[in-house]
MIDO-337788 format. One record per atom (N, C-alpha, C, O): residue in three letters; x, y, z. Coordinates in steps of 0.05 Angstrom, whole numbers, padded with zeros to 5 digits, always signed. Each point is the difference from the previous one (the first is absolute). Last residue first. Example, Ala and Ser with C-alpha at 12.3 -4.5 7.8 and 13.67 -1.06 7.14 Angstrom:
<atoms>
SER+00257-00045+00142/SER+00016+00024+00001/SER-00015+00022+00014/SER+00010+00022+00004/ALA-00004-00137-00005/ALA-00018+00024+00000/ALA+00018+00024+00000/ALA+00021+00000+00013/
</atoms>
This chain:
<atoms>
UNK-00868+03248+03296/UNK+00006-00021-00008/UNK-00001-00020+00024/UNK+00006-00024-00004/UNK-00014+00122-00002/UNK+00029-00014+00011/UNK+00001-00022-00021/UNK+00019-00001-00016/UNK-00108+00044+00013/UNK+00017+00003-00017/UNK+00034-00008-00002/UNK+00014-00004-00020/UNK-00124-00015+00059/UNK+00039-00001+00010/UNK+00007+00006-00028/UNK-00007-00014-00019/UNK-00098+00059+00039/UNK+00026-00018-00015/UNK+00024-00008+00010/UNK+00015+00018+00007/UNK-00117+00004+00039/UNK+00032+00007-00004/UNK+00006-00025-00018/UNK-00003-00024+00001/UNK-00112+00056+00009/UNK+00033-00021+00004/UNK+00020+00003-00007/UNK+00002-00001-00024/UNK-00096+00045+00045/UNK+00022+00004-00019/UNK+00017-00020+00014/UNK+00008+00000+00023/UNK-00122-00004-00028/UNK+00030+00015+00028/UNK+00015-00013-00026/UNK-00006-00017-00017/UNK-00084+00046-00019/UNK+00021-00021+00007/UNK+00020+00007+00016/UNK+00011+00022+00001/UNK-00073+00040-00041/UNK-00011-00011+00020/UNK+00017-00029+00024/UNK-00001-00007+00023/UNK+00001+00033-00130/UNK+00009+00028+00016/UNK-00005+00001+00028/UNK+00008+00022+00009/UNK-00044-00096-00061/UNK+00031+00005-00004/UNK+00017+00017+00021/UNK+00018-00005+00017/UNK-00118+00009-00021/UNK+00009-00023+00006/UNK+00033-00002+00002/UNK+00012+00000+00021/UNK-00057+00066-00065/UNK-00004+00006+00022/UNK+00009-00020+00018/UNK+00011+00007+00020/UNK-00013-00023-00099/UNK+00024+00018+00004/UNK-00004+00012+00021/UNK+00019+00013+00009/UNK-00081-00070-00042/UNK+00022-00009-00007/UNK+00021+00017+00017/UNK+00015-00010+00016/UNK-00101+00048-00025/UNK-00001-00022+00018/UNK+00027-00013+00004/UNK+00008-00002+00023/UNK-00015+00057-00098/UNK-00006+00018+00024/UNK+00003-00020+00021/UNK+00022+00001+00010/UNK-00043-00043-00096/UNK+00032+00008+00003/UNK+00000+00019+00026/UNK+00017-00010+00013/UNK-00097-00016-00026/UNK+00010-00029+00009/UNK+00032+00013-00003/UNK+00017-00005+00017/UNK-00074+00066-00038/UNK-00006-00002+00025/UNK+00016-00025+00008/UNK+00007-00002+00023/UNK-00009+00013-00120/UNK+00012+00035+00025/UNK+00002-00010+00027/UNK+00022+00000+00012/UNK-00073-00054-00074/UNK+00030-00002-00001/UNK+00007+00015+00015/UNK+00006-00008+00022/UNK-00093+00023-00023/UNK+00008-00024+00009/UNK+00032-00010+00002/UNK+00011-00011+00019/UNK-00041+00082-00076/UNK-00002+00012+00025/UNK-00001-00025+00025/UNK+00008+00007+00022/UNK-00009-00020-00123/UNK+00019+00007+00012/UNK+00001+00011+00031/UNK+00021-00003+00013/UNK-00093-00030-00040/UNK+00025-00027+00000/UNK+00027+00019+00012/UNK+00013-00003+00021/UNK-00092+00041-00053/UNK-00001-00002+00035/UNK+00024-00024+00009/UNK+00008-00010+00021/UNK-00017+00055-00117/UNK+00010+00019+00022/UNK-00003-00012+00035/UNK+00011+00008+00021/UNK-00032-00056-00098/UNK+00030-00012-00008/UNK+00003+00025+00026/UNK+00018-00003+00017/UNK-00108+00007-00032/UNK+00001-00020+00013/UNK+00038-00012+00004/UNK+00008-00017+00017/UNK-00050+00093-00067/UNK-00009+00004+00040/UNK+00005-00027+00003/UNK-00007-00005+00023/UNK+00022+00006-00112/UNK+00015+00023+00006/UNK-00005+00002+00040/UNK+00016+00004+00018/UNK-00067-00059-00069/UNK+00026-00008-00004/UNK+00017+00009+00017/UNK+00014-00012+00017/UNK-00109+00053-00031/UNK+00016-00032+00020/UNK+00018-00010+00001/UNK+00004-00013+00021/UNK-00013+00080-00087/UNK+00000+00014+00021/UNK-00012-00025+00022/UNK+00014+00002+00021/UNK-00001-00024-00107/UNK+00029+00008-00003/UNK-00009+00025+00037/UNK+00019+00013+00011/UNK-00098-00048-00039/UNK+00017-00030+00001/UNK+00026+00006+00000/UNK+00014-00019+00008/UNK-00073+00089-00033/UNK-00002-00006+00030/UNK+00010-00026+00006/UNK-00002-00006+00023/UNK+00008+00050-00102/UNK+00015+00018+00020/UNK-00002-00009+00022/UNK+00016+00004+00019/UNK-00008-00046-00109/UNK-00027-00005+00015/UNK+00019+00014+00021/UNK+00023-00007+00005/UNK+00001-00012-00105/UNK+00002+00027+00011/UNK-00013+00007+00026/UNK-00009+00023+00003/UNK+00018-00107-00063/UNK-00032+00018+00013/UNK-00010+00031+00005/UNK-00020+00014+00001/UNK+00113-00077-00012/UNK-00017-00004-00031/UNK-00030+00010+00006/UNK-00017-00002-00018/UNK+00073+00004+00100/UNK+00021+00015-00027/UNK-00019+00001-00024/UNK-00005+00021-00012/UNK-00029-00063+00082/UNK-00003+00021+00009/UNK+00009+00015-00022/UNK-00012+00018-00011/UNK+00018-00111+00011/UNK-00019+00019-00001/UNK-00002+00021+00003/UNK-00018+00007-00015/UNK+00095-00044+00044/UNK+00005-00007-00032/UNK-00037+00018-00012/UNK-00002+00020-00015/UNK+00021-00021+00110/UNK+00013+00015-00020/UNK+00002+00002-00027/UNK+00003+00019-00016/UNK-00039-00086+00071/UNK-00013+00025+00008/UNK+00006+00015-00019/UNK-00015+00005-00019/UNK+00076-00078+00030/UNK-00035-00003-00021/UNK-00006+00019+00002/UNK+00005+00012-00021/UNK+00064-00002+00073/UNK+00009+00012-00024/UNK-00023-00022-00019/UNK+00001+00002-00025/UNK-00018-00009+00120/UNK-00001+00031-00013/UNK+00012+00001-00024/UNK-00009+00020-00013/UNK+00003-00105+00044/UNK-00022+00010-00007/UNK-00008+00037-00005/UNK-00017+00012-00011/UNK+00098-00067+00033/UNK-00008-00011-00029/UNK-00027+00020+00001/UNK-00004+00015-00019/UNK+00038-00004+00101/UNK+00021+00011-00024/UNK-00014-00009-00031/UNK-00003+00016-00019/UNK-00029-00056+00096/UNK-00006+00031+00000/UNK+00003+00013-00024/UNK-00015+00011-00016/UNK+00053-00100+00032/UNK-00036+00002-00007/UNK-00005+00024-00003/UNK-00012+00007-00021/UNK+00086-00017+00074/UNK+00009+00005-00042/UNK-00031-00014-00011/UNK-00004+00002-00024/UNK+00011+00017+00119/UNK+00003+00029-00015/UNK+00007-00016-00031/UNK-00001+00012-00022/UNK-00021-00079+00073/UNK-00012+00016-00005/UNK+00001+00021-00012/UNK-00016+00007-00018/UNK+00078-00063+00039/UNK-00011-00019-00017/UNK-00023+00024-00006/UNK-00003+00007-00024/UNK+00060+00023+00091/UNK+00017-00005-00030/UNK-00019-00006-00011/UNK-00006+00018-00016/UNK-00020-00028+00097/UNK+00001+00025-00001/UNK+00008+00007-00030/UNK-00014+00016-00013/UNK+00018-00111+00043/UNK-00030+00011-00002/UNK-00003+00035-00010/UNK-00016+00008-00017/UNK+00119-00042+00023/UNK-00025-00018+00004/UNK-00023+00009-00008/UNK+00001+00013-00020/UNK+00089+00028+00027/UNK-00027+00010+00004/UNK-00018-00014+00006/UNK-00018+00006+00015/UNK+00107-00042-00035/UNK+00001+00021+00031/UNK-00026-00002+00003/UNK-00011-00014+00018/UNK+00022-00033-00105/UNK+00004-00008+00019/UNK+00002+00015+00035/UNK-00006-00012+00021/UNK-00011+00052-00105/UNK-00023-00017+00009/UNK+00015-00022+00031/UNK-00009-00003+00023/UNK+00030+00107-00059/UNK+00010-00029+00000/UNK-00021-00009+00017/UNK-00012+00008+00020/UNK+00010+00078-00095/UNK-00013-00018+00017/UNK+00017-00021+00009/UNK+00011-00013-00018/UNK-00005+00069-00059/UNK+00029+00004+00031/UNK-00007-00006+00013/UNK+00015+00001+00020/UNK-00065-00001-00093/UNK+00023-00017+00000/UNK+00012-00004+00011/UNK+00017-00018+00002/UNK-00090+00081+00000/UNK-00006-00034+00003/UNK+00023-00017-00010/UNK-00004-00024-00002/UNK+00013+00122+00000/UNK-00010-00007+00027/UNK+00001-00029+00010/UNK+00010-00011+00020/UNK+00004+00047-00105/UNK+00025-00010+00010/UNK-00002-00001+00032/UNK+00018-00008+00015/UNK-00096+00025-00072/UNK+00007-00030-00007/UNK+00033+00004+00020/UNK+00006-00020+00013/UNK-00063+00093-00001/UNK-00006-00025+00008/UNK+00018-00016-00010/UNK+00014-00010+00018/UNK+00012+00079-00057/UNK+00016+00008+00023/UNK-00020-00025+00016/UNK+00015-00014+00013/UNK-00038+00018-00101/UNK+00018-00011+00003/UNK+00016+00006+00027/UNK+00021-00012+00003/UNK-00103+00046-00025/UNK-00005-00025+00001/UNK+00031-00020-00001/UNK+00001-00024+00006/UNK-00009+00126+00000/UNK-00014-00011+00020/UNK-00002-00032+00001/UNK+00000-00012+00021/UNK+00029+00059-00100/UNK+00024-00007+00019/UNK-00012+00005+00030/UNK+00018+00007+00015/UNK-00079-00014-00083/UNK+00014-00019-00008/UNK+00029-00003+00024/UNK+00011-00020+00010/UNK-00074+00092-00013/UNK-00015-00028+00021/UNK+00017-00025-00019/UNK-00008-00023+00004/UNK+00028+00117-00031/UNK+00001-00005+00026/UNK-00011-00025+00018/UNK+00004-00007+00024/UNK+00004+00017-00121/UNK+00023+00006+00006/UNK+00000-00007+00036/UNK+00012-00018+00012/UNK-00099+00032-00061/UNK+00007-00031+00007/UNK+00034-00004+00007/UNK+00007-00021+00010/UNK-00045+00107-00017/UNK-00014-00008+00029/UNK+00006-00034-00006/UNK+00001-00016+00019/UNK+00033+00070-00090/UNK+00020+00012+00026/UNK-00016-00017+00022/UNK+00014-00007+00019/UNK-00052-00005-00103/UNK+00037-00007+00000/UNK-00001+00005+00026/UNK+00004-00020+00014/UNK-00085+00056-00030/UNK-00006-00024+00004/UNK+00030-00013-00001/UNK+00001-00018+00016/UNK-00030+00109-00024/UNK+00018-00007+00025/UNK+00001-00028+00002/UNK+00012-00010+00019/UNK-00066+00056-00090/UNK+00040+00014-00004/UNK+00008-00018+00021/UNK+00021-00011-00005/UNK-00121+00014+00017/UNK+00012-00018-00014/UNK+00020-00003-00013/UNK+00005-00021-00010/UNK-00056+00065+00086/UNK+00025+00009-00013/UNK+00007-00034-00017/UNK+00014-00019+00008/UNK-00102+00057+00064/UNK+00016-00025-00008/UNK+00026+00015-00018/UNK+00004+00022+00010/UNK-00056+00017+00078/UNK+00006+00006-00023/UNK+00022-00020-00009/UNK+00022-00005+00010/UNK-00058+00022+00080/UNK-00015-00007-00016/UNK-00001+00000-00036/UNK-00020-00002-00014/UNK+00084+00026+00092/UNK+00001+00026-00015/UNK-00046-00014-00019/UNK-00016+00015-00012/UNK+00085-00063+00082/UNK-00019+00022+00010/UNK-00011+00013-00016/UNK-00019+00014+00009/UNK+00055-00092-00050/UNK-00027+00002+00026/UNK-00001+00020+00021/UNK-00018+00000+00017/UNK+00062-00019-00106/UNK-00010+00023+00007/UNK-00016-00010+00022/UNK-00023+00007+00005/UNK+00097-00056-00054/UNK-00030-00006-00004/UNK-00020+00022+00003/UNK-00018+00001-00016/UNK+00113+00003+00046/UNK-00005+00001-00030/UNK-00020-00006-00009/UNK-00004+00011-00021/UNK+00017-00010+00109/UNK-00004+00019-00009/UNK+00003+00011-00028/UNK-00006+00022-00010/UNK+00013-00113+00047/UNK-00023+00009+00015/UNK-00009+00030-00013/UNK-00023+00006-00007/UNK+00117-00053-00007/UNK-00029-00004-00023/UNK-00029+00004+00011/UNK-00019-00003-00015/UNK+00089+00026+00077/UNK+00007+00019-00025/UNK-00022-00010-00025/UNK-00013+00014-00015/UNK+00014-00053+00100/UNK-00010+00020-00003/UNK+00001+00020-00019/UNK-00014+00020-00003/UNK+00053-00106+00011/UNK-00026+00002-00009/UNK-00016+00018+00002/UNK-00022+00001-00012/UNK+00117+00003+00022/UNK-00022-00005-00022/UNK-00019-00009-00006/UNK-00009-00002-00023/UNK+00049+00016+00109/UNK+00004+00023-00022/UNK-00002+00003-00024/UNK-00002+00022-00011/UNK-00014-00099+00069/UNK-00015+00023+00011/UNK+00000+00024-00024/UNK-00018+00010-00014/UNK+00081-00085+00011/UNK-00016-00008-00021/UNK-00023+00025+00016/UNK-00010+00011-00019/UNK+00087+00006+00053/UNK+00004+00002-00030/UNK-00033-00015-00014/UNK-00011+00010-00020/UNK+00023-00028+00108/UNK+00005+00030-00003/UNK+00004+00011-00019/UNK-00003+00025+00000/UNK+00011-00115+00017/UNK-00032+00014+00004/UNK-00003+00022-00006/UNK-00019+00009-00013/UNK+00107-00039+00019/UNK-00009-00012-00026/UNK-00039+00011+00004/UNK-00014+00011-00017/UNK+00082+00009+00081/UNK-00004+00019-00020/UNK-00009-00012-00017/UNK-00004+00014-00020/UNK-00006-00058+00091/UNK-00011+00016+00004/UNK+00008+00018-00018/UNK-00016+00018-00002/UNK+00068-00097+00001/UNK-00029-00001-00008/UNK-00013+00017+00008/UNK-00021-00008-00008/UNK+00102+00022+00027/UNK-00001+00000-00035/UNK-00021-00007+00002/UNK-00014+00017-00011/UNK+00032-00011+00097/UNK-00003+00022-00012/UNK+00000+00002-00031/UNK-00006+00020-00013/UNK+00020-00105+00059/UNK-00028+00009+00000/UNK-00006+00024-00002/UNK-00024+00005-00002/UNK+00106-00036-00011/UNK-00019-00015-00013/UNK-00030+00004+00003/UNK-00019-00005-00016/UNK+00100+00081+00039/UNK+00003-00031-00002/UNK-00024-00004-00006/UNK-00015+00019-00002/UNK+00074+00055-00037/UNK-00033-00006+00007/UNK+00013-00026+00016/UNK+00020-00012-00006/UNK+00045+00064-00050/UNK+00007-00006+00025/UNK-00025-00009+00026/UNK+00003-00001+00025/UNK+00000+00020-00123/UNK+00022-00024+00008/UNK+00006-00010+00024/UNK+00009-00021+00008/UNK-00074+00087-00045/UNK-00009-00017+00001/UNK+00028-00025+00002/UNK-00004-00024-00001/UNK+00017+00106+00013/UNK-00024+00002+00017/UNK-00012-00028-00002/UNK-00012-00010+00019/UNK+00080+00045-00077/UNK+00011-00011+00031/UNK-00025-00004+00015/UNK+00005-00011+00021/UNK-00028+00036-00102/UNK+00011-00025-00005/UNK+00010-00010+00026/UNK-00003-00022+00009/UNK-00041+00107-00015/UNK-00014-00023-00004/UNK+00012-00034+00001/UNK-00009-00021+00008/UNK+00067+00101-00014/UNK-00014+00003+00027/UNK-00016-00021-00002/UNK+00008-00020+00012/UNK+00026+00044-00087/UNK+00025-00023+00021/UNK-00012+00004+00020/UNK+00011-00013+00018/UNK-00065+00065-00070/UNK+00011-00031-00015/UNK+00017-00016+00019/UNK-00002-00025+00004/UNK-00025+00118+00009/UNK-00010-00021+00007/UNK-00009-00022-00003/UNK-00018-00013+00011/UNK+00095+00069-00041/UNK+00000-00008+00025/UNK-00021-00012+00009/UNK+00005-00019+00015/UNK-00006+00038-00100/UNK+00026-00021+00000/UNK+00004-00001+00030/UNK+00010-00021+00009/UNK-00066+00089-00039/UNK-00004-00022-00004/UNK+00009-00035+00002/UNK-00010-00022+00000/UNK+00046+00123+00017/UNK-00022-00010+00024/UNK-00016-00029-00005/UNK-00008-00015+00018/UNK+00074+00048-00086/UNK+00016-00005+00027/UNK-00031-00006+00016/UNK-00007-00024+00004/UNK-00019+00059-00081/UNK+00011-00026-00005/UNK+00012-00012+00026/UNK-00007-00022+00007/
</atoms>
């Protein structure tokens, strides 16, 4: 119970203390983890369907389709411009994708999905990397603290 409750407040500080583009890199990172989880509820290594698993594989591409949608809300159109206007084209069109995929059970439309929200994220990564290399690179400027 105690180890539970610790990586409970671990997650939570982890995520209180994210800045904005590290929350959007765990938000990929969560929808990765389930779609690989309804990847393996389907059996695509095992080639073996499981019709018991059909709750649990639309469980997983439903909260794949809602970790997009809070993707496409946190879009600002105004900053992003063109970049914004698109990823939420994107966005709309993987949770279409998805919505098929769920009522198809279609492994390989929940596996473009899945390689495609993974090269985003790996696009985010590199632009937060860049960022902070940038930052961290800045000559430091003294504070007056006298006043």
């Amino acid at each position: 119970m105690a180890i539970t409750n610790a990586l409970s407040a671990y997650r939570e500080t982890r995520i209180k203390t994210a800045s904005q583009g590290q929350l959007v890199i765990m938000l990929y990172d969560e929808a990765v983890k389930h779609l690989d989880r309804g990847l393996e509820l389907i059996g695509v290594n095992t080639g073996k369907k499981d019709p018991g698993k059909i709750e649990k594989i639309s469980k997983s591409i439903l909260k794949t389709q809602e970790i997009i949608t809070e993707l496409m809300v946190s879009l600002d159109f105004e900053q992003g411009g063109d970049i914004a206007r698109n990823l939420f084209s994107l966005y709309t069109w993987f949770n279409q994708e998805l919505l098929e995929a769920n009522v198809h059970q279609d492994a390989r439309r929940i596996t473009i999905i899945r390689n495609m929200v993974n090269e985003l994220r790996g696009a985010w990564a590199e632009i937060i990397a860049k960022n902070s290399a940038e930052i961290n690179n800045r000559p430091v400027s003294g504070v007056n603290i006298a006043g």
